[in-house]
DOBAZA-792230 format. One record per atom (N, C-alpha, C): residue in one letter; x, y, z. Coordinates in steps of 0.2 Angstrom, whole numbers, padded with zeros to 4 digits, always signed. Last residue first. Example, Ala and Ser with C-alpha at 12.3 -4.5 7.8 and 13.67 -1.06 7.14 Angstrom:
S+0064-0011+0035/S+0068-0005+0036/S+0064+0000+0039/A+0066-0028+0039/A+0062-0022+0039/A+0066-0016+0039/
END
This chain:
X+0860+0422+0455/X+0855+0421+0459/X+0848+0426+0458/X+0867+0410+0444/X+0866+0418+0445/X+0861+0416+0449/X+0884+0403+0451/X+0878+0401+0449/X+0874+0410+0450/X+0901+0395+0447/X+0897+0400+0449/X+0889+0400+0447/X+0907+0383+0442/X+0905+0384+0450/X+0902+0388+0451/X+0900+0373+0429/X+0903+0377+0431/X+0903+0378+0442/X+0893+0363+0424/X+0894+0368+0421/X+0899+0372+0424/X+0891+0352+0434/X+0890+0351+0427/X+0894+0355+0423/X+0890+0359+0446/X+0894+0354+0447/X+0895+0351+0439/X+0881+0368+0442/X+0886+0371+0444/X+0893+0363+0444/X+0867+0367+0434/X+0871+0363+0438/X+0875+0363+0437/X+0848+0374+0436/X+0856+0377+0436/X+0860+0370+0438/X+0834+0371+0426/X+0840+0369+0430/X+0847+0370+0429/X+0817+0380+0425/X+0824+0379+0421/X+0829+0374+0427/X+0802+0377+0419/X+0806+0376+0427/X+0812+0377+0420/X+0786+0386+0413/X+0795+0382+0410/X+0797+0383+0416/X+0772+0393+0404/X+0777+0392+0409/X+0781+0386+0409/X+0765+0406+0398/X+0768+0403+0396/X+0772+0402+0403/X+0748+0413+0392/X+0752+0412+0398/X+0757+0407+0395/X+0744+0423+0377/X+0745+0416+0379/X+0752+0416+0385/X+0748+0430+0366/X+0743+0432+0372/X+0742+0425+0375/X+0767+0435+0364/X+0761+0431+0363/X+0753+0432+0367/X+0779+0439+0368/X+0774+0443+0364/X+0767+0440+0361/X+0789+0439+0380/X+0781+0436+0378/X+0779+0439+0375/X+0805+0439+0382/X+0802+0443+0378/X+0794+0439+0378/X+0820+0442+0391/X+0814+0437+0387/X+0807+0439+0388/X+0835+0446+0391/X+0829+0447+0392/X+0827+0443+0388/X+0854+0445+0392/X+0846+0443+0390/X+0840+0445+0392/X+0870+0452+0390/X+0864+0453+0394/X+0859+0449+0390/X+0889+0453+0390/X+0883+0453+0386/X+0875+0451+0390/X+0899+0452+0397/X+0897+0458+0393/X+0890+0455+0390/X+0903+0435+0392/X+0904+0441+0398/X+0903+0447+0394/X+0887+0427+0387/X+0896+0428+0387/X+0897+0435+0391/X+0876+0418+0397/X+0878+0423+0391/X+0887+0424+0392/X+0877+0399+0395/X+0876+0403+0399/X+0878+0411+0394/X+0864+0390+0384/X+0871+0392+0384/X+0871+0398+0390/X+0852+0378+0386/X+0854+0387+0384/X+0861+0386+0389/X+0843+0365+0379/X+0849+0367+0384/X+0850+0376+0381/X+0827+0358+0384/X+0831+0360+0377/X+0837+0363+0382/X+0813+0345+0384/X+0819+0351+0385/X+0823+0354+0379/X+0797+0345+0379/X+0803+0344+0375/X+0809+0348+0379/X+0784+0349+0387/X+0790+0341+0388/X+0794+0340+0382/X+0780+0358+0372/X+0775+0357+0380/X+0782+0349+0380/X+0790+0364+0361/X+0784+0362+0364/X+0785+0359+0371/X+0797+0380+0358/X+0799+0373+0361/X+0792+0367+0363/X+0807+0392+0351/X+0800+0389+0352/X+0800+0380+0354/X+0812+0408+0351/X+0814+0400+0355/X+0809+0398+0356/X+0821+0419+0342/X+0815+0416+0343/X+0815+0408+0346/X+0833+0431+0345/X+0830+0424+0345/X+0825+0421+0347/X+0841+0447+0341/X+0834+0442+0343/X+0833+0436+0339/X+0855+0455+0344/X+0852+0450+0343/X+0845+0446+0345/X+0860+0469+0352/X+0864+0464+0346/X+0862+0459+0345/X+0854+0481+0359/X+0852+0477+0355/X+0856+0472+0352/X+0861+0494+0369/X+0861+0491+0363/X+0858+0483+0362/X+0863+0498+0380/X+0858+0497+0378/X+0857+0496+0372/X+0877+0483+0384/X+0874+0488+0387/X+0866+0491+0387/X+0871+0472+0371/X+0877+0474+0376/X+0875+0480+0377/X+0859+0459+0373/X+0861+0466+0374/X+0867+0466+0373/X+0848+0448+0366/X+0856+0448+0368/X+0855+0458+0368/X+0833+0441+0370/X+0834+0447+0366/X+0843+0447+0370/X+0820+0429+0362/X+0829+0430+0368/X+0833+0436+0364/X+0803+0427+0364/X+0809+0430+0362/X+0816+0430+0365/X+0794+0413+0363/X+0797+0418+0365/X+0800+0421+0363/X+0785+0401+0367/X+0786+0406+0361/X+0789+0411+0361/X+0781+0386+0371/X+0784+0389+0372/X+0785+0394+0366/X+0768+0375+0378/X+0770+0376+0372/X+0775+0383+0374/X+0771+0372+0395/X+0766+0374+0392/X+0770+0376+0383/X+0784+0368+0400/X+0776+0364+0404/X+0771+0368+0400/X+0800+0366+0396/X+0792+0367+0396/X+0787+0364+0398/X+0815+0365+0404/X+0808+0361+0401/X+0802+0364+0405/X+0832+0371+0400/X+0823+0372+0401/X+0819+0369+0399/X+0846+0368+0406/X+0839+0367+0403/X+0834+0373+0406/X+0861+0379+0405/X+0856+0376+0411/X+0852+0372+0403/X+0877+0384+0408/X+0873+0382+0406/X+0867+0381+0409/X+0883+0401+0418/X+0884+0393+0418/X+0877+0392+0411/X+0878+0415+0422/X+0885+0413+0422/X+0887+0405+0419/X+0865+0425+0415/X+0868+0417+0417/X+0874+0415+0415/X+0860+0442+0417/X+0865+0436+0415/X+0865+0427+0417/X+0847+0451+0412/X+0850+0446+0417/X+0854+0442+0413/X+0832+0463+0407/X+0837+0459+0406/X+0844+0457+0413/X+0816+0456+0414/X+0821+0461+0410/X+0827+0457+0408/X+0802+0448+0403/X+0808+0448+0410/X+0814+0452+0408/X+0788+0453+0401/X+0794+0456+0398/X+0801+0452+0405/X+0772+0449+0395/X+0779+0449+0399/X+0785+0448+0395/X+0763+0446+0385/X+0765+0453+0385/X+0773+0452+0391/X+0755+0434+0397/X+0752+0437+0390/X+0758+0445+0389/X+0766+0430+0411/X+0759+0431+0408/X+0759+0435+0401/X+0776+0417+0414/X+0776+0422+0411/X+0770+0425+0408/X+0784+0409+0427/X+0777+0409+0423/X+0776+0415+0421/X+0795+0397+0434/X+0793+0404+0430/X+0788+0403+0425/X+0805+0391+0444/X+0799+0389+0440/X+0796+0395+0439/X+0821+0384+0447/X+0815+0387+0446/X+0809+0385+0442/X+0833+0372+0455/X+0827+0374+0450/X+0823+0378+0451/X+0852+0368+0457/X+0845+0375+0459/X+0838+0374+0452/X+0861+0358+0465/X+0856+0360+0460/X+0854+0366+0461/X+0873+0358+0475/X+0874+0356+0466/X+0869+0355+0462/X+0868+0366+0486/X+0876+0367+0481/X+0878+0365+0475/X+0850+0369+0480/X+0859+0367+0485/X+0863+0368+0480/X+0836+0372+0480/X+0840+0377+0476/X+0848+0373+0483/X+0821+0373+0470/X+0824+0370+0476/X+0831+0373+0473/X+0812+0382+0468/X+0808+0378+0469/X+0815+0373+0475/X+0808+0400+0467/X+0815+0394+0467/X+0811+0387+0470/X+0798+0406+0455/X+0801+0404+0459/X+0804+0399+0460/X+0795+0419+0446/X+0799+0416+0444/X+0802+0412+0454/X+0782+0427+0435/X+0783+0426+0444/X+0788+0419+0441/X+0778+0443+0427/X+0781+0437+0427/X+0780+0434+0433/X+0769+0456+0416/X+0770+0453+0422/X+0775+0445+0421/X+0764+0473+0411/X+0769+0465+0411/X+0772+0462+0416/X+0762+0484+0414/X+0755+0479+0410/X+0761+0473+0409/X+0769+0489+0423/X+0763+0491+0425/X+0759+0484+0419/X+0777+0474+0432/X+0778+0481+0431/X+0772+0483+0428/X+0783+0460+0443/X+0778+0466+0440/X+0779+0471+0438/X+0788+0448+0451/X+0791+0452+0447/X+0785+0455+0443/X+0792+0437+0465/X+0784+0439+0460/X+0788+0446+0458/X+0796+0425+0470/X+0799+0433+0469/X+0796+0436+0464/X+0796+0412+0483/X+0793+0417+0475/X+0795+0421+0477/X+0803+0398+0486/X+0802+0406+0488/X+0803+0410+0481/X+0803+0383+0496/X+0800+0385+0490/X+0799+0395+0490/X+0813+0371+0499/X+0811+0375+0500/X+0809+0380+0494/X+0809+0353+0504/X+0810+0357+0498/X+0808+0364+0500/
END
């Protein structure tokens, strides 16, 4: 299983999102999002899960370009999956930790499920 982090920082926001395992027909990460983090914004071409390993409270913030078009609040507890829809073309997410509280979740990409194209 190959494991490779890409620890993402900025000055008072931090994240660290690693690929835990990643072939033709899975890919899992595992991201941990400290107190205040901001994951910028990013597309997902396909569906996926997210299963929580810690109570989940976030924000899902929809772009298009600098604009703003929508916030959702996505709360999930600790071993509850849930499914997110990949974004629509044109359109961007960020995810938002407004909480003081560390929060972490593996997501699953399945291209043979959802599609062929997967976001790296």
């Amino acid at each position: 299983m190959a494991r490779k982090a890409a620890a993402k920082k900025s000055a008072s926001r931090s994240y660290v999102i690693t690929t835990l395992f990643d072939r033709p027909h899975v890919r899992i990460t595992h991201t941990v999002m400290h107190p205040n983090a901001v994951i910028p914004k990013h597309t997902h071409d396909q569906d996926y899960t997210i299963y929580p390993l810690t109570d989940l409270d976030v924000k899902r913030v929809y772009h298009k370009g600098d604009k703003v078009v929508r916030t959702v609040n996505v709360v999930a507890k600790k071993g509850q999956p849930y499914r997110a829809k990949a974004t629509r073309p044109g359109t961007h997410i960020s995810i938002v930790n407004n909480s003081s509280r560390r929060m972490e979740f593996e997501k699953t990409f399945n291209p043979s499920v959802t599609g062929s194209g997967r976001k790296r």
